[in-house]
SETI-28102 format. One line per field, with one value per residue (C-alpha): residue in one letter; y, z, x. Coordinates in steps of 0.5 Angstrom, whole numbers, plus 500, padded with zeros to 3 digits. Example, Ala and Ser with C-alpha at 12.3 -4.5 7.8 and 13.67 -1.06 7.14 Angstrom:
REM residues 2
kolro (A S)
v (491 498)
w (516 514)
u (525 527)
END
This chain:
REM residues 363
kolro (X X X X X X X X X X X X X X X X X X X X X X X X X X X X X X X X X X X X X X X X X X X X X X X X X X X X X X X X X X X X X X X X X X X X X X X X X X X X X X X X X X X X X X X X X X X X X X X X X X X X X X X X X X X X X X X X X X X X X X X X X X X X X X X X X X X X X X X X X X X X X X X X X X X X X X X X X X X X X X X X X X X X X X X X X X X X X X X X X X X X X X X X X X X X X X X X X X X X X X X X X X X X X X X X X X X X X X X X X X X X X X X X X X X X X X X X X X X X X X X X X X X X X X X X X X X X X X X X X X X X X X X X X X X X X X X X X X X X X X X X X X X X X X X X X X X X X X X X X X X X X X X X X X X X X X X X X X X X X X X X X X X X X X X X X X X X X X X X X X X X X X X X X X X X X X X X X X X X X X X X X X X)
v (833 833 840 842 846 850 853 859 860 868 866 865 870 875 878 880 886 884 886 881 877 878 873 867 870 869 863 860 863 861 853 856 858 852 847 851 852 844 843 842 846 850 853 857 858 863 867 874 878 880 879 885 889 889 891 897 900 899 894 890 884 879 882 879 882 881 886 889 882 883 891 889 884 889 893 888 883 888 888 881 879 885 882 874 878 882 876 870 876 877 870 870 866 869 870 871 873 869 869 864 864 858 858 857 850 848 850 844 849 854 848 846 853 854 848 850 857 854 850 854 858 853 851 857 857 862 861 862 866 864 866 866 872 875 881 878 873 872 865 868 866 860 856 855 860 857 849 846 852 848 841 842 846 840 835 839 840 832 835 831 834 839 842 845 851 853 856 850 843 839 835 834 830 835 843 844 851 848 841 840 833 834 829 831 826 824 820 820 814 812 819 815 814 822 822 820 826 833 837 843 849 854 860 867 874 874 868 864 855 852 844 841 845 842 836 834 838 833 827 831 831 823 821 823 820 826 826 832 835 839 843 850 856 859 854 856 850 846 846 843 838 836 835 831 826 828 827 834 835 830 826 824 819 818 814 809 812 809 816 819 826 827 823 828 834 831 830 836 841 841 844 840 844 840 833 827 822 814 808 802 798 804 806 799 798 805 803 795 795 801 802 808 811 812 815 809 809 817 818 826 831 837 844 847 845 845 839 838 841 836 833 829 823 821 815 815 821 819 821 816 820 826 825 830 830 829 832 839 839 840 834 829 831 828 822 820 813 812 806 809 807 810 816 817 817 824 827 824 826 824 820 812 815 820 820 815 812 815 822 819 818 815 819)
w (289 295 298 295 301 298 302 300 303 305 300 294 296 296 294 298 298 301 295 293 287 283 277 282 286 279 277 283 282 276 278 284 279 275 281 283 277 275 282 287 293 294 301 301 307 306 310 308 312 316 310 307 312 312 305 306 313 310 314 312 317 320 327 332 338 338 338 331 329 330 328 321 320 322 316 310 312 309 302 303 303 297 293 293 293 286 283 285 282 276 275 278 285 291 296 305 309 316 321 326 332 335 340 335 333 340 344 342 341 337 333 331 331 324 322 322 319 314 312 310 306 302 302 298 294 296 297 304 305 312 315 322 326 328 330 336 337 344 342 338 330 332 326 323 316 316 315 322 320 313 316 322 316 311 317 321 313 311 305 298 297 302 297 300 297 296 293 292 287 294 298 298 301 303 303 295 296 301 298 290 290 294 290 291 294 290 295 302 305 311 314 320 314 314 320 316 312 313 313 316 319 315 313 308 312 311 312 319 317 313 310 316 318 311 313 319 317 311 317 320 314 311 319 317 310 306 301 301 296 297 291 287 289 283 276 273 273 279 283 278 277 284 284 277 281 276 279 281 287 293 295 301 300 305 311 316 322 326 329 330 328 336 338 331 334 340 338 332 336 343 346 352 359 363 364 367 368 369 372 366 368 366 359 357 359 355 349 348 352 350 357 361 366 373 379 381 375 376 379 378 375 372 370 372 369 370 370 362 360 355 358 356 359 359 361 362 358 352 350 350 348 350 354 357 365 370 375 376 378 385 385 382 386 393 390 385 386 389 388 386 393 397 391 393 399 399 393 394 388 383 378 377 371 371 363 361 354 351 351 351 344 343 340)
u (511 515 519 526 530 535 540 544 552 554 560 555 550 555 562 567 566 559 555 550 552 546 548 549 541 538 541 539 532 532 532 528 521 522 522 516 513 513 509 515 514 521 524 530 535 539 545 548 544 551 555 550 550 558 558 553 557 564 567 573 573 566 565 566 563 555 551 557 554 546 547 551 545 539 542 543 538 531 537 538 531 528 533 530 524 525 528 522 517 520 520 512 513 511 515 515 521 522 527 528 532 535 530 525 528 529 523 518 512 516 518 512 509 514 512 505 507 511 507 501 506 507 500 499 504 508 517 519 526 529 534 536 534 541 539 536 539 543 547 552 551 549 547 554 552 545 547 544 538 537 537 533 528 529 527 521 518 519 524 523 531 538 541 547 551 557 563 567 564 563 567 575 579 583 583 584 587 592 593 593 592 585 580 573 568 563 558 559 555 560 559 564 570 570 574 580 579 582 575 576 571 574 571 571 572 563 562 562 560 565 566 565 558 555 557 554 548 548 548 543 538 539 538 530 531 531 538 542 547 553 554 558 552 557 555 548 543 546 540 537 542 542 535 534 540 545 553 554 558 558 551 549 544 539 539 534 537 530 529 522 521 522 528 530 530 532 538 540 535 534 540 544 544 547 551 549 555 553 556 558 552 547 552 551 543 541 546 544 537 534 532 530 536 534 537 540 546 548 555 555 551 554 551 544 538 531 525 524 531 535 541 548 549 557 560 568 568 564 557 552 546 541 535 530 531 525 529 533 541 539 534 539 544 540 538 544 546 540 535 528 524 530 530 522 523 526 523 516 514 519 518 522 526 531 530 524 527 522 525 532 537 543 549)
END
């Protein structure tokens, strides 16, 4: 039995007022014992921690300001979490709350470390409640209402399932409050044919994800071969349903991507901390040969970035991929354009490569 990570929308797991919609929880919960019982490990990422927070301080409208927005978290995430705790013991399923941030994602060691960490929950059998620790987070609420966290979760567990929820059946065509004729999507496996489509990144007064962030976190996860489900957090049963491979909401069936685990956080994971721009020779060398990139085909360095960061490298505009630099900015800009022995010469110690293709991924 593989592992089923269900991800949980602010505009689900609380009402407009911000208090919690506990018969939604306990549906969701009751899908969730059930998985569990049948042998099936089940991770539950969910968002409403700020969501609560507004509710239980009487604020109208999502701040905007950061340290309103890690505050609010700070008094609702303890009540989030109580209740998944209540509801999963009833249902005699133990539980653990973990916050992460997203340098617990983009730093490589504290990546593995979750890992590590989660594991070993669920080799106790024990549901991990995740959400993202906005009460000391320094990027905004950087994880789009938690879909890029339930994907990155999903990918660095080796997930059997994403079941993504949300208030409405899945994904239309158009915005169906704002078009009557929006039909839903019932299979997405051209995620390039969405570019026609109007998905846009609305959001409730609670919430701050939206369609499209589900959407991205669904190529994110089927790139690493695990399915995902777009579905309504509100109709009881559905994650069941989903699970079963029943025809609720929109699938998005996995995909050979030819990615490792690696080159997957690689490229969904590790922030971009600067820009390397590259002649057509070396665009062309790393998207059909596979090849490293080497001083000699940079034509500009943008940004400061250290030895290790993670770079994006762009040609006449478009980005070409993201790779881990064995240069700082202020190295590459000495030896840019150079040839790797004119490159040595100044920088005695520095590698052949700017990015070795090992670390590099294409966009």
């Amino acid at each position: 039995m593989g592992i089923v990570v269900i991800k949980l929308g602010s505009s689900i797991v609380c009402d407009d007022a911000g208090h919690p919609r506990r018969e939604v929880l306990e549906q969701v919960c009751d899908d969730a014992a059930a998985l569990h019982a049948g042998g099936r490990d089940v991770v539950i990422v969910t968002s409403g921690a700020i969501a609560r927070g507004m509710g239980v301080m009487g604020l109208g409208m999502r701040p905007r300001a950061v340290d309103e927005l890690q505050a609010a978290s700070a008094v609702g995430q303890g009540q989030l979490y109580r209740v998944y705790d209540e509801l999963l013991t009833e249902r005699r399923v133990a539980t653990a709350q973990v916050l992460l941030t997203f340098f617990d994602i983009s730093a490589r060691t504290h990546y593995l470390n979750a890992r590590q960490t989660l594991q070993k929950l669920l080799d106790w059998r024990v549901v991990p409640v995740i959400n993202e620790n906005d009460t000391t987070t320094t990027d905004e609420i950087s994880f789009g209402d938690n879909d890029f966290l339930a994907a990155q979760v999903s990918i660095l567990l080796g997930a059997e399932q994403l079941v993504l929820l949300t208030s409405t059946d899945g994904l239309y065509t158009a915005d169906p409050r704002l078009d009557p004729s929006a039909e839903i999507v019932p299979l997405v496996e051209d995620f390039d044919a969405l570019a026609e489509l109007d998905i846009r990144q609305t959001t409730t007064t609670l919430g701050s994800g939206g369609m499209r962030s589900k959407v991205v976190a669904a190529e994110m996860a089927t790139a690493s071969g695990i399915p995902a489900v777009v579905a309504n957090g509100k109709t009881a049963g559905i994650v069941a349903a989903a699970v079963a491979g029943e025809p609720v909401g929109t699938r998005f069936p996995a995909r050979d991507a030819g990615y490792s685990s690696f080159k997957l956080w690689l490229k969904y994971a590790k922030q971009a901390r600067g820009r390397l721009a590259v002649d057509a020779g070396a665009a062309r060398a790393l998207r059909e040969g596979g090849t490293s990139l080497l001083p000699v085909g940079i034509t500009e360095v943008g940004g400061g970035f250290d030895a290790g960061d993670a770079v994006e490298v762009v040609h006449d505009g478009a980005v070409v991929g993201k790779g881990i630099t064995n240069y700082s900015a202020a190295e590459l800009r000495r030896v840019q354009g150079m040839k790797s022995a004119e490159a040595r010469a100044i920088l005695p110690r520095a590698s052949d490569e700017a990015i070795h293709r090992d670390y590099f991924v294409l966009a």
